[in-house]
N, C-alpha and C positions, 0 to 999 in steps of 0.2 A: 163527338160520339166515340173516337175511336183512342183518346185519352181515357173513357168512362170505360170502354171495353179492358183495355191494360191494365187499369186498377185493380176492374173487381178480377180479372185473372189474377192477378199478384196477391189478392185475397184470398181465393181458393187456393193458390200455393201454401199458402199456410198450413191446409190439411194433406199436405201432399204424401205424407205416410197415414193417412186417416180417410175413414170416408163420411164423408159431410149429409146428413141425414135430413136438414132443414134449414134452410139458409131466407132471410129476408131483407131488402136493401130499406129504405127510406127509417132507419130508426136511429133515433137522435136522443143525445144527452145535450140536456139542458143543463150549462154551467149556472145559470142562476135561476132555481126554481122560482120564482116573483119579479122575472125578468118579462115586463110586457114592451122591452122594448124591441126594432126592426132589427137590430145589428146584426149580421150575420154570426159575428164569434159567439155571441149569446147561444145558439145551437148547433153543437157540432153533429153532422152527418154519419150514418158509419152500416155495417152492416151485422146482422146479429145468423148465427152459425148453431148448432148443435151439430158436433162432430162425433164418429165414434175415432178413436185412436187408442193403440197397443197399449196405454193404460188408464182407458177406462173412455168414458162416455164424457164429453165436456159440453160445456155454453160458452161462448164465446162473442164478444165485441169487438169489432175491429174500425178505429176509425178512419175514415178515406182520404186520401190523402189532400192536401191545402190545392194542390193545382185545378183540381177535379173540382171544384165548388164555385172557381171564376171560369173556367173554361168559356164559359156562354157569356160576359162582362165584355162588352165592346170598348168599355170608355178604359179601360187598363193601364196603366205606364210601367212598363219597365225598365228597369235600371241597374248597374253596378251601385254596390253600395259599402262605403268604408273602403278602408284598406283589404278586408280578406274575400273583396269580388263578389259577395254572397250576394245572389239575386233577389230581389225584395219588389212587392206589389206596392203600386202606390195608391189608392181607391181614391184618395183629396190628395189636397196641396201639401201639407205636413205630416203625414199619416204616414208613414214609410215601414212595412212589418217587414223582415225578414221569414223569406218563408219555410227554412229550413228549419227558422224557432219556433213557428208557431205549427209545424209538422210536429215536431220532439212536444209542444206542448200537449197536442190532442194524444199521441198516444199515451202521456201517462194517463187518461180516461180507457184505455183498455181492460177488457174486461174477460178473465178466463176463470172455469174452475169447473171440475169434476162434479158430476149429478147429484154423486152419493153425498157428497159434499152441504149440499142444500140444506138449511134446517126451516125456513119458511119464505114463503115470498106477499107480498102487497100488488094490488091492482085498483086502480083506481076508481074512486065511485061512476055508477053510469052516468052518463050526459054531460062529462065535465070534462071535456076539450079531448086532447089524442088520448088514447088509449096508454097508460104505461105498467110496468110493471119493476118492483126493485125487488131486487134480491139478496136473503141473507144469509149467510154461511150459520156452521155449526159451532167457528168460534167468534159470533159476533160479528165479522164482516158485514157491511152494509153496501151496496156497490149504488151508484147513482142510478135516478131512474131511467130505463128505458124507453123512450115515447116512440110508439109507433105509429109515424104522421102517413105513412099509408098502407096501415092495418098491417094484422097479421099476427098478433098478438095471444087472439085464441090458437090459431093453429100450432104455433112455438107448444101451448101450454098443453093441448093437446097430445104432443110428441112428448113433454116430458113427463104426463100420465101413463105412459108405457112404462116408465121406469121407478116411476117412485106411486106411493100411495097417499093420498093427498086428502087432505081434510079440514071445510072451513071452520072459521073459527067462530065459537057459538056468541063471542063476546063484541070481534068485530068484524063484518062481512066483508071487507078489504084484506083481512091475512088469512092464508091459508098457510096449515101448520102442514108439514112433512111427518107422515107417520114412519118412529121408527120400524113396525112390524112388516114394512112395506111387503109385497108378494117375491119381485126377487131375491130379497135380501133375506126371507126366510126361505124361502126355497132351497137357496143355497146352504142356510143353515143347517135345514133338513135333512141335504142330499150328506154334509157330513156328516151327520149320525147313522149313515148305511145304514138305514131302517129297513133296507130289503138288498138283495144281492145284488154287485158291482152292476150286472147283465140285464138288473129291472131296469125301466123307463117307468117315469112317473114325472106328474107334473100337478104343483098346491100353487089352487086358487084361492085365496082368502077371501073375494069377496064371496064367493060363493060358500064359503066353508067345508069343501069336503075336499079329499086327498084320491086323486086318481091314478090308477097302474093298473098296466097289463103285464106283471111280474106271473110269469109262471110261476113260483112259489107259493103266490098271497093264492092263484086259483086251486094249486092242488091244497092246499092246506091254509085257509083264510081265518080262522079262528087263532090259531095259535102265531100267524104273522101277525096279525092284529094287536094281539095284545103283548106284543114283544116290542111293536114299534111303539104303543103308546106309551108302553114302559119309558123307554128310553125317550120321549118327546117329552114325559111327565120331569124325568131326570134333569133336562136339558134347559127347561121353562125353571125348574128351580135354582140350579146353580149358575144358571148363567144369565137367564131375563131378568126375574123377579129382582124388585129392588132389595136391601136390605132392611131390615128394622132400623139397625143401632146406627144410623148413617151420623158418623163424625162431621165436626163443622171443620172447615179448614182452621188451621193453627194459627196463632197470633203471627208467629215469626214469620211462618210464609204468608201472612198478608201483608207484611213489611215489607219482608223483600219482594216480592214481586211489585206493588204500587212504589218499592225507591228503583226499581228498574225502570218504568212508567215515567216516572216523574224525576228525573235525576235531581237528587242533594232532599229530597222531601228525608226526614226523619222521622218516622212514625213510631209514636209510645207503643210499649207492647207490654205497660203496665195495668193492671186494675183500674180501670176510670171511673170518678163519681156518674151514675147513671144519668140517664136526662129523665127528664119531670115527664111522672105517668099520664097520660091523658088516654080515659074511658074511651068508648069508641058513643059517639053522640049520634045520633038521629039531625043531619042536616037539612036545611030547604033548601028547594030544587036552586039549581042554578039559571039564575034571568039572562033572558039574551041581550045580547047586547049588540049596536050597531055600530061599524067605524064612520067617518066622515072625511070631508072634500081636507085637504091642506090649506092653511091659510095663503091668501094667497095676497099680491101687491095692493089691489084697491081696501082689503079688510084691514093691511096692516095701516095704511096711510086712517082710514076712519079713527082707528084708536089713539090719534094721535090731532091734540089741538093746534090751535095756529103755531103757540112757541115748542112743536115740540115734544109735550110732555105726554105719558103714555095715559089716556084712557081707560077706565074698566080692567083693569090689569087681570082681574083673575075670571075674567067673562073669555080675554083672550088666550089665559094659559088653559082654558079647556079648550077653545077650539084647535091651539097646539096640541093638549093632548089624544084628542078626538081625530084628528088627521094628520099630522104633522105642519113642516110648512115649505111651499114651494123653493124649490132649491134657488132661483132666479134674489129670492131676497133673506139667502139664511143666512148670508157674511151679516145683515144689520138685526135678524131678530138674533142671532145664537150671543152675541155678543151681550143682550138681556139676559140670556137665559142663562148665560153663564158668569154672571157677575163684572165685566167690562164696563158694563153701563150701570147705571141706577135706574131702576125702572120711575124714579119720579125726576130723572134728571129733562133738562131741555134741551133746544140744540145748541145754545151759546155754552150751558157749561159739560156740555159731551163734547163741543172742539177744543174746552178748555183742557179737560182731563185727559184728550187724545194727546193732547200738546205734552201735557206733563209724562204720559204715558213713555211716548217715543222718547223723552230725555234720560228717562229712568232705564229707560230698557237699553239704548245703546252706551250708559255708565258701565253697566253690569255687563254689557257684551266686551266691553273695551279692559274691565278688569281680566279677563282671562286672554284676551289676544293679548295683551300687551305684557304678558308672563314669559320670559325667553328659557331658552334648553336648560341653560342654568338653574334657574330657579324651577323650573318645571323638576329636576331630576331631583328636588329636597322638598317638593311636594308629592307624594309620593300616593295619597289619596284623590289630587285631581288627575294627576296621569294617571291615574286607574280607572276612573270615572272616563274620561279622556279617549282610551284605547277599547273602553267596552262602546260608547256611542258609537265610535267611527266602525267598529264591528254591525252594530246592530242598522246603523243607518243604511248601509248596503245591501242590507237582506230582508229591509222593512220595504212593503207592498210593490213591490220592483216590476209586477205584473199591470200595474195602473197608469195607465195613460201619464200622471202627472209627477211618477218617480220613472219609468221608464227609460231606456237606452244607456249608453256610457257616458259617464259626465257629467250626469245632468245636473243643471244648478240648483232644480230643487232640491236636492239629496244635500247642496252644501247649506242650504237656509234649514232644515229639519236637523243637519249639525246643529249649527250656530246656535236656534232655539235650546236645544239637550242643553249644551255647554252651558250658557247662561241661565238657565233654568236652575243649575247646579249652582252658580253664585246668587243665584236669588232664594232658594235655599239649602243653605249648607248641610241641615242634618240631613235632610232625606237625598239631598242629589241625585245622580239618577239609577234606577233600577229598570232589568230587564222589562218591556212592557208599554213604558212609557211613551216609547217611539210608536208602537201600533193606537194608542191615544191621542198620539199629535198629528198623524198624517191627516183624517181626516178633517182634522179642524184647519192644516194647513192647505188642503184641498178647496175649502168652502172659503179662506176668509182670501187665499193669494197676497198676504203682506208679512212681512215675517211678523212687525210689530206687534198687528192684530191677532197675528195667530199665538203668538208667547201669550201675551195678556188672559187671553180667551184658555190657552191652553194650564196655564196656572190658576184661573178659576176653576176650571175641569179639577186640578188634581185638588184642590180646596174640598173636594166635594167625597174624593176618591182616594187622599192621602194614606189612610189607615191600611186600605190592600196593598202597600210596598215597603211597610213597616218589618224592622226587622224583628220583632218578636211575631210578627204576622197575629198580632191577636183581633186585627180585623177581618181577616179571611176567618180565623176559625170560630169569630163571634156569629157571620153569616153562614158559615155550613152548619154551625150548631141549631140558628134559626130556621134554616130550612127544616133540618129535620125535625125541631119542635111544631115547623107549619103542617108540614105533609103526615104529621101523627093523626093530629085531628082533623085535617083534610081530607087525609085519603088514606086510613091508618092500614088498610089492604097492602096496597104499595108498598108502604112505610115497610111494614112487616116482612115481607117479599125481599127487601133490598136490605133489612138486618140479618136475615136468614142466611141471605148470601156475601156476606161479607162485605155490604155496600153500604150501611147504614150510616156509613161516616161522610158520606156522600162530596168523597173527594174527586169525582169526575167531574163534578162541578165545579173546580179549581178554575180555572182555564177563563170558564163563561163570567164569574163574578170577579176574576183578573180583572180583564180588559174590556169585563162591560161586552162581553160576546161577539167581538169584535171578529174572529175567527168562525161564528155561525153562521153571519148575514154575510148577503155581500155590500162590497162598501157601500153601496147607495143604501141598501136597507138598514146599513148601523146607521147613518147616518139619520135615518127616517127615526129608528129606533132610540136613539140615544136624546133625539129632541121630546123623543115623548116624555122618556123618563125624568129627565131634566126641568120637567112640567112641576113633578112631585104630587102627579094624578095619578089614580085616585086617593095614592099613600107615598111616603117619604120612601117604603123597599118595597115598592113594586118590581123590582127589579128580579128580587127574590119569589113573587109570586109569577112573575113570569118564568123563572124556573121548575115551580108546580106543574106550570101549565105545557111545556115541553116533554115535563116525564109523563104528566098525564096524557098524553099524546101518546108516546112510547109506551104506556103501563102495558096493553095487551102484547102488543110484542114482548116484550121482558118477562113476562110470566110464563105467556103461552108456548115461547121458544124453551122457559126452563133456564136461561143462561145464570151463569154464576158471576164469581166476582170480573174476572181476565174478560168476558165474554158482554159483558156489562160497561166495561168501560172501553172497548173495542168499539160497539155497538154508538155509543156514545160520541164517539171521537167521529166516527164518519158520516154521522149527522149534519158535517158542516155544511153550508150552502147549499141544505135541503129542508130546511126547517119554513113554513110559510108565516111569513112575518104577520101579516093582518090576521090572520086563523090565531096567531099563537096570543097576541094583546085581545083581539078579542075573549078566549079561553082567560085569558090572566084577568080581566077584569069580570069574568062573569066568575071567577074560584073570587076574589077579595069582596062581592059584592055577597057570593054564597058564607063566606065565613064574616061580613060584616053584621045581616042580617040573622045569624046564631044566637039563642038569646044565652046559651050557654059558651059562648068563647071566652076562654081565659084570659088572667089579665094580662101572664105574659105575653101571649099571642096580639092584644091587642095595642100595647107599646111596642112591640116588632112594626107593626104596622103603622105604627105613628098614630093610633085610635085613641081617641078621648078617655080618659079614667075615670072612674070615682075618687074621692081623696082616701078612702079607703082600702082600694084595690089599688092605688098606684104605690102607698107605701108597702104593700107588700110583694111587690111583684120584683124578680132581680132581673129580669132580660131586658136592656132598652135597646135603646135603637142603634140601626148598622151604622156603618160608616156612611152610608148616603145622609145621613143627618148628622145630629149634632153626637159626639161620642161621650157614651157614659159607662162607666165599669160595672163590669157584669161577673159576679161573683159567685154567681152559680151555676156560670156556664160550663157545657161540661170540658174537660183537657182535651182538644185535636191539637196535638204534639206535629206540628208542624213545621221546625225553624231548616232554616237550608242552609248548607256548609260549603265553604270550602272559595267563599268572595267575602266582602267585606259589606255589599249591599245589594247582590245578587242575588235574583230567583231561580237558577239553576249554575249548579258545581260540576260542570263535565269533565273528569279526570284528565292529566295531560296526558294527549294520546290515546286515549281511550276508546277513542270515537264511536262513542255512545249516545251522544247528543245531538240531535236533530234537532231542524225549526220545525217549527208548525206550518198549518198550509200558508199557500200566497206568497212565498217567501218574506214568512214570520221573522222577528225578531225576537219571539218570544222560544224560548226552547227547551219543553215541557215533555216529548215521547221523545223516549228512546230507541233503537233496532227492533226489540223484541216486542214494543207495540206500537208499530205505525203500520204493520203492514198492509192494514187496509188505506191507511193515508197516501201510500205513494201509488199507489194509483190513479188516483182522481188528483193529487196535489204535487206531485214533487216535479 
């Protein structure tokens, strides 16, 4: 107790030039929102504040410190640890955190910002577990949710109803919008237009609608103050509230430069583009609900499987993968189906056989690049480049996971070996930034390096096209997206070409790496065996990006955000997104546009949907790269190529130091300074 008492003092020293107006302990962020597991790190503890301070009114999160959480832990070990004495908890026998790291970790989940600041907040529906509530800024900031596991939650919202004016939203009763006419904030407005002498005292209440004072002035002579002030309120409301008519769209050029600040080495046309195909707005059917299911699990997998072997019902069991996924205990032997390693009609004499050939082939090609010396290395001048970008990127890929973790570690030197050889197995694409965040997890699940190369080159089989350097696979999918979401949700669609998002490059990132930066790794994992199904369509992948903005739609509009605000908003969505909510939404949007009798044919080869012979020779959009690729010639120019590497996805100037990873310590490194700043908060 007397640990717990020192903390939270060292907490309110925070506001030690402020005064703390509402302060509540038990509220936690949840690093992984679809985290139903005990772990303690899964919820960090901390205390939530509304301070007033010398400039201005703030909210504030502060998490409590790592000693405070075991304090009451009997079975404890303590110990020196390494060379620099750093004191570290041991909870099991291998487990060893340093606890000074996993201090510096929780506070990047710190949470501060000014009232006025606010542009809306979310709270969660009733009866669905703690109470929390997230909060959004006015450029797009998104801060992690706050779960208040022992209440308090109205009372917070309560205190910041004194300051602002707040107003649900009629679309979805989870967001309330921040009104800007708020009552202080005209007030103040008021008070500068001296609508009555320095010496009056007056105070405008909006909800009420009237203006009160006890101005000597307005009493000797109330007629002619009256209309001197409204004058000047009429003045005030014209030139300074009222929107205008002629409102300009931002310029081609500044949407350039700012998304190549965003996205270092993107090059964005700022030419004339052929349009994309008009699509009426259609009268849709409701969307059917849909149910998720149990994960396959060891007894179902052994059923589908005869005496020698051979798999069963194959497409009975890629829907109960895509229906639940499958239990992690047996996904080294289904993913290796799912991803081309095996034959789904092979048996077990000739799966030891081709495991056999597997491993010969695989340490040929590992043995071509080790057995390359400085020599020759320095007049190959494309695999040392390849070479020195892995060993960059393998140090900074998922380094927070148990199974890349700590200094040294030998996984870090098998997720090399894999890059390298991957590149002599194929030389034109070798490796691009990216690739590393697609192979941890596969090297996670399968624990062999062999098995994981194999597995992980049927992965890029599937995936190749997004690391191309003409990238005309990325821009074949942002184009299909936004031919989906026209006649999906052509509201939206509208919304996000108005504001300079229609090219729907926020989406870069998700259709990279397979969204590997949204979920956390358990959930890509879950997620990627769905998709891998090719249920209920070949780019579902794509319609699960529908089904995330549609999620987002009321926030996006109702907040007003533009393009910078849009893709802020976007970026700090990571590892808040609910994975089973979101496949469910996506198969109930492909089941609504399946069910269309008016769906286009392009739309319907997007989707890998059956043709007529007549609507398929006319249609030019086929399908993504999750399928088979075919050239699309009418798709419209996203001017996308990246400069300044030879087969890199980001060009970070020498020295510049402009480029950042993404969360998790990414590999992938796509924001730059001027937009992460909501990222390093929750991630850095």
């Amino acid at each position: 107790m007397i640990k717990l008492d020192v903390i939270h003092t060292q907490h309110r020293k925070m506001a030690s030039q402020s005064q703390v107006l509402f302060e509540r302990d038990g509220v936690y962020i949840h690093v992984n929102v679809n985290s139903t597991t005990a772990d303690k790190d899964a919820h960090i503890p901390g205390r939530v504040y509304l301070a007033q301070k010398p400039e201005g009114s703030f909210i504030e999160w502060k998490a409590e410190d790592v000693q405070s959480l075991d304090s009451n832990q009997n079975d404890q070990e303590w110990a020196v640890i390494g060379t620099t004495c750093s004191v570290g908890y041991k909870p099991d026998k291998d487990n060893v955190v340093s606890v000074s790291s996993k201090a510096e970790t929780r506070k990047r989940y710190n949470v501060s910002f000014d009232i006025l600041d606010l542009k809306s907040f979310k709270r969660n529906a009733p009866n669905h577990g703690w109470a929390y509530i997230i909060f959004i800024l006015k450029d797009g900031t998104t801060y992690p949710a706050l779960h208040f596991h022992s209440g308090g939650s109205k009372a917070l919202l309560q205190q910041i109803g004194k300051y602002l004016h707040i107003k649900r939203s009629p679309n979805d009763s989870r967001l309330f919008i921040v009104q800007e006419h708020d009552p202080d904030m005209l007030s103040k407005s008021f008070d500068e237009l001296h609508l009555f002498s320095e010496s009056s005292a007056y105070r405008v209440t909006m909800d009420e609608d009237f203006i009160e004072s006890d101005s000597q002035k307005f009493i000797n002579d109330p007629y002619t103050t009256a209309l001197g002030g409204f004058a000047k309120v009429t003045n005030f409301l014209r030139d300074s509230i009222m929107t205008p008519e002629n409102v300009t769209s931002r310029p081609k050029e500044e949407v350039a430069e700012i998304l190549q600040e965003d996205i270092p080495g993107m090059e964005i046309s700022q030419q004339v583009e052929a349009g994309f195909e008009v699509v009426t707005k259609t009268k849709l059917p409701n969307r059917p609900e849909v149910t998720r299911g149990q994960p396959l699990n060891s007894q179902q997998w052994s059923k589908h499987m005869d005496r020698d072997g051979q798999i069963k019902d194959v497409e009975h069991l890629k829907d109960v993968i895509f229906r639940g996924g499958v239990e992690p205990c047996i996904r080294n032997e289904v993913w290796k189906f799912l991803l081309n390693y095996y034959d789904w009609q092979s048996t077990y004499k000739t799966r030891a056989d081709e495991r056999k050939r597997k491993v010969d082939d695989y340490f040929r090609m590992k043995l071509q690049w080790k057995t390359i010396n400085d020599v020759q290395e320095n007049r190959f001048s494309l695999l040392k480049e390849r070479k020195c970008l892995i060993e960059k990127d393998v140090t900074r890929t998922d380094r927070t996971h148990k199974f890349f973790e700590g200094e040294c570690n030998p996984n870090l030197q098998v997720l090399n070996d894999i890059l390298m050889t991957y590149c002599m197995y194929n030389f034109d694409l070798g490796y691009v930034q990216g690739m590393s965040d697609l192979l941890s997890p596969i090297l996670v699940v399968m624990e062999n390096e062999v098995d994981a190369f194999w597995c992980f080159a049927g992965l890029m089989d599937k995936v190749w096209e997004n690391f191309e350097m003409d990238q005309k696979g990325m821009k074949c999918q942002l184009a299909d997206i936004h031919r989906l979401m026209q006649f999906s949700d052509p509201e939206l669609c509208s919304y996000l070409e108005s504001h300079d998002s229609g090219n729907f490059y926020f989406c870069f990132r998700w259709l990279l790496i397979f969204f590997k930066r949204e979920f956390s790794f358990s959930d890509v994992q879950r997620l990627w065996e769905v998709i891998w199904t090719e249920r209920p369509c070949k780019s579902f992948h794509l319609v699960i990006c529908l089904a995330i903005l549609d999620t987002e739609k009321t926030t996006l509009i109702e907040n007003k955000f533009g393009f910078t605000e849009i893709l802020k908003h976007i970026n700090d969505m990571s590892l808040a997104i609910h994975l089973e909510e979101t496949l469910k939404k996506a198969e109930s949007i492909f089941l609504q546009l399946k069910n269309s009798k008016k769906l286009p044919a392009t739309l319907k080869e997007i989707l890998g949907m059956e043709l007529s012979p007549s609507s398929s020779t006319s249609s030019s959009c086929k399908t993504t790269p999750i399928g088979t690729p075919i050239n699309r010639e009418s798709t419209p120019k996203l001017e996308l190529p990246f400069q300044g590497r030879e087969n890199g996805l980001s060009a970070p100037s020498s020295g510049s130091g402009t480029a950042v990873t993404t969360p998790d310590d990414s590999s992938l490194e796509i924001l730059t300074d001027n937009a992460d700043t909501a990222m390093n908060l929750v991630y850095n």
